[in-house]
PQR file of N, CA, C, O and H, with PARSE charges and radii, in Angstrom:
ATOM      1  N   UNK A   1      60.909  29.894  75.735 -0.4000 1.5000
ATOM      2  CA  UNK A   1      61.341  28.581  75.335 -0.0000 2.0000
ATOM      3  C   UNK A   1      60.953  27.549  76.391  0.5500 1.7000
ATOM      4  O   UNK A   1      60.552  26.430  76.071 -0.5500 1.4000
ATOM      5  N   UNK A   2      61.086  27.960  77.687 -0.4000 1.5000
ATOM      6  CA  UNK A   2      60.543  26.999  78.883 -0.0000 2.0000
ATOM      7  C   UNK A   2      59.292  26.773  78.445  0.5500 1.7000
ATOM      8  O   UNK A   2      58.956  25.810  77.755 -0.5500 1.4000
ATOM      9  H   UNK A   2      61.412  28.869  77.946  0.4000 1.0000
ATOM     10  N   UNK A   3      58.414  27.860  78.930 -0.4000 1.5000
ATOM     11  CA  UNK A   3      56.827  27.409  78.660 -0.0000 2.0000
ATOM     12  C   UNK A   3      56.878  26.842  78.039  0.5500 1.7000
ATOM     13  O   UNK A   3      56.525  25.787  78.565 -0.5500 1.4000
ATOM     14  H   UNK A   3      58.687  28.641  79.491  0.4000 1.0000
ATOM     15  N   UNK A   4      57.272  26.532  76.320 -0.4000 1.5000
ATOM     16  CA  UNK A   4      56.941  25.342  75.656 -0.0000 2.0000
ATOM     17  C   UNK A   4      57.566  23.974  74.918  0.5500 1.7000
ATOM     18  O   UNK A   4      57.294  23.160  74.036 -0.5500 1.4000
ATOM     19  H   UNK A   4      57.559  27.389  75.893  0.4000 1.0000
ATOM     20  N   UNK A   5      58.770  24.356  76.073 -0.4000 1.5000
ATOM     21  CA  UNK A   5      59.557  22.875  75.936 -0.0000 2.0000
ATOM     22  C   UNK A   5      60.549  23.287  74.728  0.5500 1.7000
ATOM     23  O   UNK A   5      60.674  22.327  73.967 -0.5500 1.4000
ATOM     24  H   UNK A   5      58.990  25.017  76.790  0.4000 1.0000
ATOM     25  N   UNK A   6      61.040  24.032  74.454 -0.4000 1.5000
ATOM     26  CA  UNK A   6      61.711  24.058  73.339 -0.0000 2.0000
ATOM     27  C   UNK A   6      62.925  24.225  73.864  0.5500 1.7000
ATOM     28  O   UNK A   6      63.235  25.024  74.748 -0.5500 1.4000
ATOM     29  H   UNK A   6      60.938  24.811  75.072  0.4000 1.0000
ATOM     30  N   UNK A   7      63.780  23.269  73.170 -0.4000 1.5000
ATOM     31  CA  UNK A   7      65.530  23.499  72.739 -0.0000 2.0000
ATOM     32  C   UNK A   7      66.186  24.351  72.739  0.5500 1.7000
ATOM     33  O   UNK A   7      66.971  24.839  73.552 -0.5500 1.4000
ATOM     34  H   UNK A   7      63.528  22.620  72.453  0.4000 1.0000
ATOM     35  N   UNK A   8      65.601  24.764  70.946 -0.4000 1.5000
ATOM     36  CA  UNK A   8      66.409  25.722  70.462 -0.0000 2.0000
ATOM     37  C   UNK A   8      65.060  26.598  70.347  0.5500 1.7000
ATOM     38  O   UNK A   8      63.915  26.570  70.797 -0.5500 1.4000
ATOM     39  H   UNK A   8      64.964  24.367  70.286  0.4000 1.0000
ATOM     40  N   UNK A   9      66.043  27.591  69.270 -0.4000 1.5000
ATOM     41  CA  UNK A   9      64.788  28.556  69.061 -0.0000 2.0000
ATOM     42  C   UNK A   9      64.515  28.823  67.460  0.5500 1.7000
ATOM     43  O   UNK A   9      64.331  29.928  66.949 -0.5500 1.4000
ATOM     44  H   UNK A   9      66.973  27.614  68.903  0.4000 1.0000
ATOM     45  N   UNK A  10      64.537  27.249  66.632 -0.4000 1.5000
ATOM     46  CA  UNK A  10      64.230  27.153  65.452 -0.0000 2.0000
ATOM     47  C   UNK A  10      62.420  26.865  65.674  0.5500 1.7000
ATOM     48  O   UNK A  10      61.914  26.480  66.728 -0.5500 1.4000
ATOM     49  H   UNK A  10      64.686  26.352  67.047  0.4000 1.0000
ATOM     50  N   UNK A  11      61.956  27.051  64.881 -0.4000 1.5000
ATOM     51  CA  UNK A  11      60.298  26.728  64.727 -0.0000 2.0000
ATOM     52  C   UNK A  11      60.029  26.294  63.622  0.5500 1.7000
ATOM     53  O   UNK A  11      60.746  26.315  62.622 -0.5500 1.4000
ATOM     54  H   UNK A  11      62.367  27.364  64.024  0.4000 1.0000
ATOM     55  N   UNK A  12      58.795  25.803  63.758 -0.4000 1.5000
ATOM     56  CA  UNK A  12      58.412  25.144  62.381 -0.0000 2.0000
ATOM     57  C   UNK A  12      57.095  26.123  61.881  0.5500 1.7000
ATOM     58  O   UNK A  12      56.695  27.008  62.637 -0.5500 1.4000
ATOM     59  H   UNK A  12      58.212  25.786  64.570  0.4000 1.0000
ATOM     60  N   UNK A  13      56.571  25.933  60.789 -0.4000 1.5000
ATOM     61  CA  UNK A  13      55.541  26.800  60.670 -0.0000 2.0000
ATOM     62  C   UNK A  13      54.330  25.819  60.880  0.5500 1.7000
ATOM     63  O   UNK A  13      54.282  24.608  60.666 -0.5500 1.4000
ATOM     64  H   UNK A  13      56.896  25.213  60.176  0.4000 1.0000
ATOM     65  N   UNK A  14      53.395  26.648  61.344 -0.4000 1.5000
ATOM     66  CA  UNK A  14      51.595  25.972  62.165 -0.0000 2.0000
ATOM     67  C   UNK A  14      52.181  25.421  63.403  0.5500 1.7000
ATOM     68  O   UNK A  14      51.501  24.662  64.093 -0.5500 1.4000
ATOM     69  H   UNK A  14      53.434  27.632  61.518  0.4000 1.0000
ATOM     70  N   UNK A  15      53.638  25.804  63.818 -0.4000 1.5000
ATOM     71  CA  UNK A  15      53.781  25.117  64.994 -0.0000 2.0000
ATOM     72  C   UNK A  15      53.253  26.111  66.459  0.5500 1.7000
ATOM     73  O   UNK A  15      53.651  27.262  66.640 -0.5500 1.4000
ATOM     74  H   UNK A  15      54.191  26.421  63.258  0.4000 1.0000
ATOM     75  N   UNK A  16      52.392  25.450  67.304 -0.4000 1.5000
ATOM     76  CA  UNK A  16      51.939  25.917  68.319 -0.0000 2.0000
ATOM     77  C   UNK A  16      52.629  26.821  69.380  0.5500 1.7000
ATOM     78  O   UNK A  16      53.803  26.468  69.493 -0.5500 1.4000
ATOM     79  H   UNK A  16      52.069  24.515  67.157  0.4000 1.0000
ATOM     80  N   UNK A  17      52.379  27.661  70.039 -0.4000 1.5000
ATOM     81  CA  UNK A  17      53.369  28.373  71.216 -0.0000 2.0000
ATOM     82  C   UNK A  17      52.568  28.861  71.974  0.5500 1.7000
ATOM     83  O   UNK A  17      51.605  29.518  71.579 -0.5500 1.4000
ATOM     84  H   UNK A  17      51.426  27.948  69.947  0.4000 1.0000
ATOM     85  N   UNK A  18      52.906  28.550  73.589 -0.4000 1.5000
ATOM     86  CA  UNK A  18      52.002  29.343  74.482 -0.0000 2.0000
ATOM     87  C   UNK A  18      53.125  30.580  74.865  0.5500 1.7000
ATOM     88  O   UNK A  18      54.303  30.557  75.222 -0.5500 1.4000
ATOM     89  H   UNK A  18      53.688  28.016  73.910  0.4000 1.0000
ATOM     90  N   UNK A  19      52.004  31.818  74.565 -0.4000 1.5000
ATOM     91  CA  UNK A  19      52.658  32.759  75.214 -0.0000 2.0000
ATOM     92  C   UNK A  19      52.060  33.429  76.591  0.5500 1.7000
ATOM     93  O   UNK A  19      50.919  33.687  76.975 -0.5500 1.4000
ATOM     94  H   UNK A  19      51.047  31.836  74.275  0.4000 1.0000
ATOM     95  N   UNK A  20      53.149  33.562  77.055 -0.4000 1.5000
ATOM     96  CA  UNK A  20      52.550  33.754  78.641 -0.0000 2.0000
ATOM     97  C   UNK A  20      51.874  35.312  78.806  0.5500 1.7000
ATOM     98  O   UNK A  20      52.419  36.193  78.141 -0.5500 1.4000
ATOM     99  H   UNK A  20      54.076  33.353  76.743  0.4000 1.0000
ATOM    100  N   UNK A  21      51.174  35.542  79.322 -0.4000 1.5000
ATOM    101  CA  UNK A  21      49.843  36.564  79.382 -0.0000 2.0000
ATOM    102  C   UNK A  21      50.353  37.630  80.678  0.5500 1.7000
ATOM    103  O   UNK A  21      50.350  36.837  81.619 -0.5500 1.4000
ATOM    104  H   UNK A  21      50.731  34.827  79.863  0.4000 1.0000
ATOM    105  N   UNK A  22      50.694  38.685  81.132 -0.4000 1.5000
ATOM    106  CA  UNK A  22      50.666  39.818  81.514 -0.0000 2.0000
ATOM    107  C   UNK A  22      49.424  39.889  82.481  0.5500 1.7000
ATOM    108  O   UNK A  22      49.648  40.131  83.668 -0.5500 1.4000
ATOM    109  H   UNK A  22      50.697  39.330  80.367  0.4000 1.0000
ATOM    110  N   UNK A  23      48.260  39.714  82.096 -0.4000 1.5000
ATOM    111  CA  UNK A  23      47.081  40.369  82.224 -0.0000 2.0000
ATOM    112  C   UNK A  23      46.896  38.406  82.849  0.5500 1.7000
ATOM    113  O   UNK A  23      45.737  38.222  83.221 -0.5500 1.4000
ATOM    114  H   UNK A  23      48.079  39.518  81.133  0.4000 1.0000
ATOM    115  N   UNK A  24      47.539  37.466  82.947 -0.4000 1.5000
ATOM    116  CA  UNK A  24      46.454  36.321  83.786 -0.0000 2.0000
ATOM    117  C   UNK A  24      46.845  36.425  85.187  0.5500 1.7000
ATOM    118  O   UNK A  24      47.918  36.758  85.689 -0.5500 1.4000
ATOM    119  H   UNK A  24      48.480  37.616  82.646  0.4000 1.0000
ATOM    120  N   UNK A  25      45.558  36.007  85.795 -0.4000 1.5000
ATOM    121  CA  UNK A  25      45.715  36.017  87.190 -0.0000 2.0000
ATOM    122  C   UNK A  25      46.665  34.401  87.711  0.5500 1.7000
ATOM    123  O   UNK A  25      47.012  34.076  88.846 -0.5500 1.4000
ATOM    124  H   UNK A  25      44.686  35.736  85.387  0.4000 1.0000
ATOM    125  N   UNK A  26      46.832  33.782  86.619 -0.4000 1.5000
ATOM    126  CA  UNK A  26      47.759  32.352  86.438 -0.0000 2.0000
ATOM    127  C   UNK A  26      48.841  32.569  86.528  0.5500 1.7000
ATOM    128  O   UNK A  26      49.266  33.149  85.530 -0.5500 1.4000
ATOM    129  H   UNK A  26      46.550  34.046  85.696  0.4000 1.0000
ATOM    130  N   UNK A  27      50.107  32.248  87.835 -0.4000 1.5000
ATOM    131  CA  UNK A  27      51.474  32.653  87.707 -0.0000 2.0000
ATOM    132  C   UNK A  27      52.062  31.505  87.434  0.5500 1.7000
ATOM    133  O   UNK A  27      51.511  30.633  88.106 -0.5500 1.4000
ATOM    134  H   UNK A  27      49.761  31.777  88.646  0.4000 1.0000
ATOM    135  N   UNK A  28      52.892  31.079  86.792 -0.4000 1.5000
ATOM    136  CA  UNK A  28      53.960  29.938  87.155 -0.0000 2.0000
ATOM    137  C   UNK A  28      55.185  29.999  88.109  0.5500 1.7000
ATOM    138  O   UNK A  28      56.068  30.853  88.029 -0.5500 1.4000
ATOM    139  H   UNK A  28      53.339  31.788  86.246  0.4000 1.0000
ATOM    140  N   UNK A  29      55.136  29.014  88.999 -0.4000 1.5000
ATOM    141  CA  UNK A  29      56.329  28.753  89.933 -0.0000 2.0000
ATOM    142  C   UNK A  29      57.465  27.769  88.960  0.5500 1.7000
ATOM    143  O   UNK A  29      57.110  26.922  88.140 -0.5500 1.4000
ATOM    144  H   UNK A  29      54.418  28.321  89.063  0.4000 1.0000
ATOM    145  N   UNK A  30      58.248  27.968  89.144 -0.4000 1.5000
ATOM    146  CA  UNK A  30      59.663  27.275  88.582 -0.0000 2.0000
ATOM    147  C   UNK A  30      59.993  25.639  89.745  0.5500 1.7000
ATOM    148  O   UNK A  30      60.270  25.549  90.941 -0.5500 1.4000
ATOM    149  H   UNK A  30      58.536  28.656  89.810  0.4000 1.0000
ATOM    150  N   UNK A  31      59.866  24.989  89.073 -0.4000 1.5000
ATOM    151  CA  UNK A  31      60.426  23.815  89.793 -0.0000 2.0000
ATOM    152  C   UNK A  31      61.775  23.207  89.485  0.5500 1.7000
ATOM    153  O   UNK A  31      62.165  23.142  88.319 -0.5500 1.4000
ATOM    154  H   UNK A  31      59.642  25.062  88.101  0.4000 1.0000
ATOM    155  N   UNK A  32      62.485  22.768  90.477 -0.4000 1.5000
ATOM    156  CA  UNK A  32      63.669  21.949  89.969 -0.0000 2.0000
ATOM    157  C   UNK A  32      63.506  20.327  90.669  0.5500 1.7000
ATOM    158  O   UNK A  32      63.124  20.011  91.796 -0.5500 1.4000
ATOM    159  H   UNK A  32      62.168  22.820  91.424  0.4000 1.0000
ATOM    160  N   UNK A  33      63.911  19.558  89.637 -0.4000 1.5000
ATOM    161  CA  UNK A  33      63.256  18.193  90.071 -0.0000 2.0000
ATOM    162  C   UNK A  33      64.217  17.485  91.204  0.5500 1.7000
ATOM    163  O   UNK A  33      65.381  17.471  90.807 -0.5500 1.4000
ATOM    164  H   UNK A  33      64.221  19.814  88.721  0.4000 1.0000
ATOM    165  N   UNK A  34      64.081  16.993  92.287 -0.4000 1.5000
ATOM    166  CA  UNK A  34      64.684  16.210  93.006 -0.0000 2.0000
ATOM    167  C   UNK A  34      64.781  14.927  93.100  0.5500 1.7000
ATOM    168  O   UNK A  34      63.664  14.421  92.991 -0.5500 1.4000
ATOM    169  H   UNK A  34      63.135  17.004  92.610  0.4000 1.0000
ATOM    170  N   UNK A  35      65.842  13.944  93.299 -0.4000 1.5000
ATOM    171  CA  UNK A  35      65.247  12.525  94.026 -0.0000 2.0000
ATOM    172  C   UNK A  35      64.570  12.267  94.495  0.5500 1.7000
ATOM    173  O   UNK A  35      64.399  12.704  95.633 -0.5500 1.4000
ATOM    174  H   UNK A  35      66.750  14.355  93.388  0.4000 1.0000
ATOM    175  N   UNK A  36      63.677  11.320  93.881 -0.4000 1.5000
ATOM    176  CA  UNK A  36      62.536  10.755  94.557 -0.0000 2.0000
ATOM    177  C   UNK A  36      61.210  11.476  94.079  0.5500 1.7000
ATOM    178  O   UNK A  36      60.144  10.996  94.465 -0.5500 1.4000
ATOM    179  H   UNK A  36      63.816  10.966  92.957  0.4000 1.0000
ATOM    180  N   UNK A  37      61.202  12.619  93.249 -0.4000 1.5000
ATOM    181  CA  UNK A  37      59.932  13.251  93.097 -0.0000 2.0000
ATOM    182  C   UNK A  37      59.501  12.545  91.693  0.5500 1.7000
ATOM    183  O   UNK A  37      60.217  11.906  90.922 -0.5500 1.4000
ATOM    184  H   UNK A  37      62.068  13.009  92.936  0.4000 1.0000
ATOM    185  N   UNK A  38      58.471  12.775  91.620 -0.4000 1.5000
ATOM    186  CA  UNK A  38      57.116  12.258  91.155 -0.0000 2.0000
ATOM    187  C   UNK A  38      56.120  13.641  90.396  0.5500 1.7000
ATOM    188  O   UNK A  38      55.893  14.676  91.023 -0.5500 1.4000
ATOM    189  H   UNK A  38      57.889  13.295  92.246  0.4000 1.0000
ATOM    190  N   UNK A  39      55.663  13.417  89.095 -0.4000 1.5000
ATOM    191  CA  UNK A  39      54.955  14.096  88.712 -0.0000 2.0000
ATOM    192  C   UNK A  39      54.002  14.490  89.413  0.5500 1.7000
ATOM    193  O   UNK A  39      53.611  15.651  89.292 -0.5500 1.4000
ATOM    194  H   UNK A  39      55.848  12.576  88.586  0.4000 1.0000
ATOM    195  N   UNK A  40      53.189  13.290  90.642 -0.4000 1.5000
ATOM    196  CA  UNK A  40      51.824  13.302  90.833 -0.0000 2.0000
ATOM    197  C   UNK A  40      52.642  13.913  92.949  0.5500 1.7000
ATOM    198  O   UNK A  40      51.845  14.231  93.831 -0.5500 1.4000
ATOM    199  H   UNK A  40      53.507  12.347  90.740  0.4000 1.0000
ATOM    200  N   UNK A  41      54.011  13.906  93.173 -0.4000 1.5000
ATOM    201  CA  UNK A  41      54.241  14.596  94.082 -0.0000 2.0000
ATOM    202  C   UNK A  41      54.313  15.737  94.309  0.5500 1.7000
ATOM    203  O   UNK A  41      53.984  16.304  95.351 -0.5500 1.4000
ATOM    204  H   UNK A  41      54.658  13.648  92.456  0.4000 1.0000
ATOM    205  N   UNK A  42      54.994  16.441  92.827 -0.4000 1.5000
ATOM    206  CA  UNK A  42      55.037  17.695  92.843 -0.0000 2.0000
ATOM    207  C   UNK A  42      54.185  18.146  92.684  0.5500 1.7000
ATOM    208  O   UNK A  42      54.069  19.299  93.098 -0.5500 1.4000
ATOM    209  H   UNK A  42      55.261  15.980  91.980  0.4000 1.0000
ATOM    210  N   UNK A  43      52.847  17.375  91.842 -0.4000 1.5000
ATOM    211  CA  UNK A  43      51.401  18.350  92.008 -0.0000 2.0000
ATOM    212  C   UNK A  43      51.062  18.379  93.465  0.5500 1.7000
ATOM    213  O   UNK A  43      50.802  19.450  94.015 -0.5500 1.4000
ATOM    214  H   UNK A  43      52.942  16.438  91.505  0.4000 1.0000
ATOM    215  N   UNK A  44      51.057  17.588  93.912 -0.4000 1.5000
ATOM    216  CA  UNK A  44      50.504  17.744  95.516 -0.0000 2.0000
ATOM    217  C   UNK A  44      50.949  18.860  96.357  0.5500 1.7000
ATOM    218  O   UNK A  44      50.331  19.525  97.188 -0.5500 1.4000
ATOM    219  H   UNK A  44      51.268  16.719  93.466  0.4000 1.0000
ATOM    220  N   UNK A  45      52.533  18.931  95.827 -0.4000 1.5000
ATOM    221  CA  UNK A  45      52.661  19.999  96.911 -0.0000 2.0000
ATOM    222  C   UNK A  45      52.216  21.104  95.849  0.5500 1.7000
ATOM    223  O   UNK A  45      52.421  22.168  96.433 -0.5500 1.4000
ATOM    224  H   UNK A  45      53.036  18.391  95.151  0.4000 1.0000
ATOM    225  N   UNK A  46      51.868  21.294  94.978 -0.4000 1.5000
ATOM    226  CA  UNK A  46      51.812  22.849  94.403 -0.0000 2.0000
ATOM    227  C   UNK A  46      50.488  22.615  94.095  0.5500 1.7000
ATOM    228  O   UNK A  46      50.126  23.093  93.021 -0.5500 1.4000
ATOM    229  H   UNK A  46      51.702  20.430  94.504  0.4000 1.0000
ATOM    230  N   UNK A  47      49.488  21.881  94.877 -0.4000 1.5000
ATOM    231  CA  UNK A  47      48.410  21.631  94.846 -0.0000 2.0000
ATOM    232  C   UNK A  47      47.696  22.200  92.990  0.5500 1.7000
ATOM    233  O   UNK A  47      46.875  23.060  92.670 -0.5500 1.4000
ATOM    234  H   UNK A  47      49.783  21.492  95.749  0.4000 1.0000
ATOM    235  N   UNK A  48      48.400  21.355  92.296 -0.4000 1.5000
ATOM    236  CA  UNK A  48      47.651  21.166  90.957 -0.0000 2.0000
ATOM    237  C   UNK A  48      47.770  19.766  90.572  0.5500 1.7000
ATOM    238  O   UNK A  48      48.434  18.876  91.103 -0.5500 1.4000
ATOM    239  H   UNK A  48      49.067  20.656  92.555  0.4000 1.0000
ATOM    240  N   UNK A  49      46.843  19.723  89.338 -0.4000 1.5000
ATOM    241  CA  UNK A  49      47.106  18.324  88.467 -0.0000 2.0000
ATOM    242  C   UNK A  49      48.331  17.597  87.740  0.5500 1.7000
ATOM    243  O   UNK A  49      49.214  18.318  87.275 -0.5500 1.4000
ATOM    244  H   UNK A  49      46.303  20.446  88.907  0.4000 1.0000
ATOM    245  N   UNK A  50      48.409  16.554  87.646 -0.4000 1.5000
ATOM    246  CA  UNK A  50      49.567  16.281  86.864 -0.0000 2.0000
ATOM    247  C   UNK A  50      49.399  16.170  85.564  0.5500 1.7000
ATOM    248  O   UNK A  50      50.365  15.706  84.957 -0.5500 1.4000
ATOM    249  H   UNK A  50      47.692  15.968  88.024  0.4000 1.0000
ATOM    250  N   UNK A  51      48.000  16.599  84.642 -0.4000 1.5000
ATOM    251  CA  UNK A  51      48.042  16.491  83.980 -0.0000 2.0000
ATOM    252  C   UNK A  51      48.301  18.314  83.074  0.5500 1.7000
ATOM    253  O   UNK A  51      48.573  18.591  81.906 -0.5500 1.4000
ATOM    254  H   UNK A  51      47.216  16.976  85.135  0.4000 1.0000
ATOM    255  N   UNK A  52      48.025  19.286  84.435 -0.4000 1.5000
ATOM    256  CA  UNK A  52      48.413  20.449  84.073 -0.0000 2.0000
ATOM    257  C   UNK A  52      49.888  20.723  84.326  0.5500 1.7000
ATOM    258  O   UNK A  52      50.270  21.843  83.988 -0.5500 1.4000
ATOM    259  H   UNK A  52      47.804  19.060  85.384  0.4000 1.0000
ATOM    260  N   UNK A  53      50.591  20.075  84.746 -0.4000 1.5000
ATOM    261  CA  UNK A  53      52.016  20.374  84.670 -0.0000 2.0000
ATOM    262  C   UNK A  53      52.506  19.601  83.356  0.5500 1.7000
ATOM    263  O   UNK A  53      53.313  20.157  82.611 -0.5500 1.4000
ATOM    264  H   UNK A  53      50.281  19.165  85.020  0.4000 1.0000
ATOM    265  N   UNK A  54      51.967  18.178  83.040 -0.4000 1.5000
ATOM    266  CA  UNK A  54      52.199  17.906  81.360 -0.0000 2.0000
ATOM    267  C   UNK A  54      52.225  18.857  80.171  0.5500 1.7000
ATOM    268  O   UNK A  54      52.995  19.044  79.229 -0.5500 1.4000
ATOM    269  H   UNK A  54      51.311  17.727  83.645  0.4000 1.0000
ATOM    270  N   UNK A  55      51.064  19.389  80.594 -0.4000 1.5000
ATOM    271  CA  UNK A  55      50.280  20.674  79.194 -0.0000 2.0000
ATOM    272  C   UNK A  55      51.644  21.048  79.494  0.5500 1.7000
ATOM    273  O   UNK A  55      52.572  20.248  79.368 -0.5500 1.4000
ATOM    274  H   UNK A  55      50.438  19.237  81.359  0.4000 1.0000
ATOM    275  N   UNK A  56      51.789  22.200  79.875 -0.4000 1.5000
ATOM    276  CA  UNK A  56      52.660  23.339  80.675 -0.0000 2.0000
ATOM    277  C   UNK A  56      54.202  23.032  80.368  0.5500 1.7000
ATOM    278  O   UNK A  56      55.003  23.803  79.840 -0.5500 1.4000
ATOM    279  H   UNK A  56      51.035  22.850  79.977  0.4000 1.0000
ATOM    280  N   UNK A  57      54.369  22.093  80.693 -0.4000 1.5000
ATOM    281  CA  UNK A  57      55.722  21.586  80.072 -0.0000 2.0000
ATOM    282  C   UNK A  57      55.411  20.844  78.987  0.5500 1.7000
ATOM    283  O   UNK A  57      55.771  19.696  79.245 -0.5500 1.4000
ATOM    284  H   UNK A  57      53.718  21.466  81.122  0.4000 1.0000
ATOM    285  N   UNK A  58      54.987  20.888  78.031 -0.4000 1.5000
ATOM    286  CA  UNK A  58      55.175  19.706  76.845 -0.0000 2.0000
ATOM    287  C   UNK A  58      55.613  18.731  77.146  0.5500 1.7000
ATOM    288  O   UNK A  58      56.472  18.294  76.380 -0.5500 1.4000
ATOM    289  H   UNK A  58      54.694  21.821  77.822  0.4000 1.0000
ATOM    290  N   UNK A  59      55.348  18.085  78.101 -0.4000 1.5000
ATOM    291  CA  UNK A  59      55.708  16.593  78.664 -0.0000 2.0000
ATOM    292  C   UNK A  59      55.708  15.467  78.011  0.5500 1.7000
ATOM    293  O   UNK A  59      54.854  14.648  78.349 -0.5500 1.4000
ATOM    294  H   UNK A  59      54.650  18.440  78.722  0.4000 1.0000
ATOM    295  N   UNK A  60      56.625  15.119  76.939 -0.4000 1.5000
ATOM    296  CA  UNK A  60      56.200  14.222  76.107 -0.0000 2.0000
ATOM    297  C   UNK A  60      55.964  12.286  77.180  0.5500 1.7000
ATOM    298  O   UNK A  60      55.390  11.367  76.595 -0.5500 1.4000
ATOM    299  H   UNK A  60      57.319  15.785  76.664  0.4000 1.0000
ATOM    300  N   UNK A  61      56.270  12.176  77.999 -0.4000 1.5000
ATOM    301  CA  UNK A  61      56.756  11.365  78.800 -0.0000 2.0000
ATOM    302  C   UNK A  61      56.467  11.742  80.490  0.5500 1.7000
ATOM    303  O   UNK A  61      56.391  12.894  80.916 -0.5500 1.4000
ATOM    304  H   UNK A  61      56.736  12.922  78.474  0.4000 1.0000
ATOM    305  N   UNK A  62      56.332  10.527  81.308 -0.4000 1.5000
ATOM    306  CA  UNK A  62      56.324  11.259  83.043 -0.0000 2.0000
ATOM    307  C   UNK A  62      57.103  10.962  83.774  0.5500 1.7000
ATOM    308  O   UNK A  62      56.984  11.107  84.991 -0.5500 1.4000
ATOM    309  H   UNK A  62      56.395   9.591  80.962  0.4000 1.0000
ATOM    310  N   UNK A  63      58.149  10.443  83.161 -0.4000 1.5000
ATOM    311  CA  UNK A  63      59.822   9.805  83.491 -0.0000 2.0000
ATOM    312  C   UNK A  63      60.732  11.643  83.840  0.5500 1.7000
ATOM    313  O   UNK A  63      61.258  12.613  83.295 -0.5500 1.4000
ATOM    314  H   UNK A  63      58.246  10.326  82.173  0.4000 1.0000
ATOM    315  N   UNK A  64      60.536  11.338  84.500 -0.4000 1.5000
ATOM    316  CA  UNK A  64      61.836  12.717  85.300 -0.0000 2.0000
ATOM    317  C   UNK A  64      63.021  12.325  85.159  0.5500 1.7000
ATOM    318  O   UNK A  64      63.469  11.181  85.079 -0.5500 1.4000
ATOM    319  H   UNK A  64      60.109  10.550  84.943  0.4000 1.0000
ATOM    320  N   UNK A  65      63.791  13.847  85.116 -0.4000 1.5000
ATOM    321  CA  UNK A  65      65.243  13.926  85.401 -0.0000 2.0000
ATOM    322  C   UNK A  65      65.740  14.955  86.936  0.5500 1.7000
ATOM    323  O   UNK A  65      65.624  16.178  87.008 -0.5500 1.4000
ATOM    324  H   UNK A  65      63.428  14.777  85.181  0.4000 1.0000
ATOM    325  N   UNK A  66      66.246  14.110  87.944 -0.4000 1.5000
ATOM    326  CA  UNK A  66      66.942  15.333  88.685 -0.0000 2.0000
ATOM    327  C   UNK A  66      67.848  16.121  87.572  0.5500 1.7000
ATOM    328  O   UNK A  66      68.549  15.820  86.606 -0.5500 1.4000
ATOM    329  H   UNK A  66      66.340  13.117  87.885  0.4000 1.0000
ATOM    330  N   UNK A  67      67.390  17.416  88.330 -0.4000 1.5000
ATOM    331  CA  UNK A  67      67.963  18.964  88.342 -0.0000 2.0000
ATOM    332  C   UNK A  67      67.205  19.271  86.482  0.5500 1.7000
ATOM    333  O   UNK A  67      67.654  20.042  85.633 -0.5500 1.4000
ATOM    334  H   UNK A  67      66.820  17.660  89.115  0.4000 1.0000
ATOM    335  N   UNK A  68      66.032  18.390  86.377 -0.4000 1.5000
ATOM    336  CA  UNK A  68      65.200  18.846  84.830 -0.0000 2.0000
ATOM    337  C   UNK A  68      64.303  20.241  85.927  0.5500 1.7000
ATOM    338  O   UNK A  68      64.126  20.319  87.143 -0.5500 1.4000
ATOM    339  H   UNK A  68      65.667  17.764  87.066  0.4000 1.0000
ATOM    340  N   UNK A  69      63.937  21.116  84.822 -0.4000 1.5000
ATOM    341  CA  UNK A  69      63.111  22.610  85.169 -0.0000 2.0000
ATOM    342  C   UNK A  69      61.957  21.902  84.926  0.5500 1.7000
ATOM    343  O   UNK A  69      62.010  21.006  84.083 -0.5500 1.4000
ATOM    344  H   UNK A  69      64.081  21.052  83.834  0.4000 1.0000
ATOM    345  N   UNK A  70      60.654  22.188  85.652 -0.4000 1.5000
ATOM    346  CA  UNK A  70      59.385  22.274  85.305 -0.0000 2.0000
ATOM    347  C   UNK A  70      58.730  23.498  85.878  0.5500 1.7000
ATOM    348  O   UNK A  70      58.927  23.983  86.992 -0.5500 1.4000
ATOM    349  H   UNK A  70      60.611  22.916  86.337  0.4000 1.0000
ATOM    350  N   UNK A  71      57.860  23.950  84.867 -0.4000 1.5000
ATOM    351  CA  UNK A  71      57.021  25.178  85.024 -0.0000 2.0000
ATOM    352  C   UNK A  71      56.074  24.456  85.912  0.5500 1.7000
ATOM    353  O   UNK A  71      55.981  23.259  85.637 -0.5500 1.4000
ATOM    354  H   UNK A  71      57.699  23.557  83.962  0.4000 1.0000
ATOM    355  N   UNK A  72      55.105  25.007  87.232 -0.4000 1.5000
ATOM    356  CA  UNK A  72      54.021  24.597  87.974 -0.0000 2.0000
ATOM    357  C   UNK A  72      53.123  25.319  87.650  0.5500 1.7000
ATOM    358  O   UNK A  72      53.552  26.471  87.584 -0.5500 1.4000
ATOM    359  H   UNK A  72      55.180  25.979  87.455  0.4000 1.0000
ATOM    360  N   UNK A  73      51.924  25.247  87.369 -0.4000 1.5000
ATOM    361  CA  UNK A  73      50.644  26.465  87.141 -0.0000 2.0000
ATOM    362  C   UNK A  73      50.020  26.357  88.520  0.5500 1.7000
ATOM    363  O   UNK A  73      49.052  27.057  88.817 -0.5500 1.4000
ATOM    364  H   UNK A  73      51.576  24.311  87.422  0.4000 1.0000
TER
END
């Protein structure tokens, strides 16, 4: 449900889902958001894009919440 931003665990049908892979050499780190952080901060320190932590979280928006979860790739 993290990986793809979901609520609950109703679905729609043709609706998209990333499922996370066993076999990728791609791990995700767990983030918890702090004061003062920044989409384009937390990429820095987890040295990725901010536009791959969007994907990754279904980011509809780049407005944060302290103590919101984000997946890091």
């Amino acid at each position: 449900m993290m990986l793809n931003g979901l609520n609950n665990t109703n679905l729609s049908i043709g609706q998209k889902l990333k499922i996370p892979s066993n076999n990728s050499d791609e791990s995700l780190t767990t983030y918890i958001v702090k004061s003062g952080d920044s989409l384009w901060s937390i990429a820095q320190k987890y040295n990725t894009t901010v536009d791959d932590i969007i994907k990754v979280n279904n980011l509809k928006s780049t407005l944060l919440s302290i103590g919101q979860t984000l997946l890091i790739p």
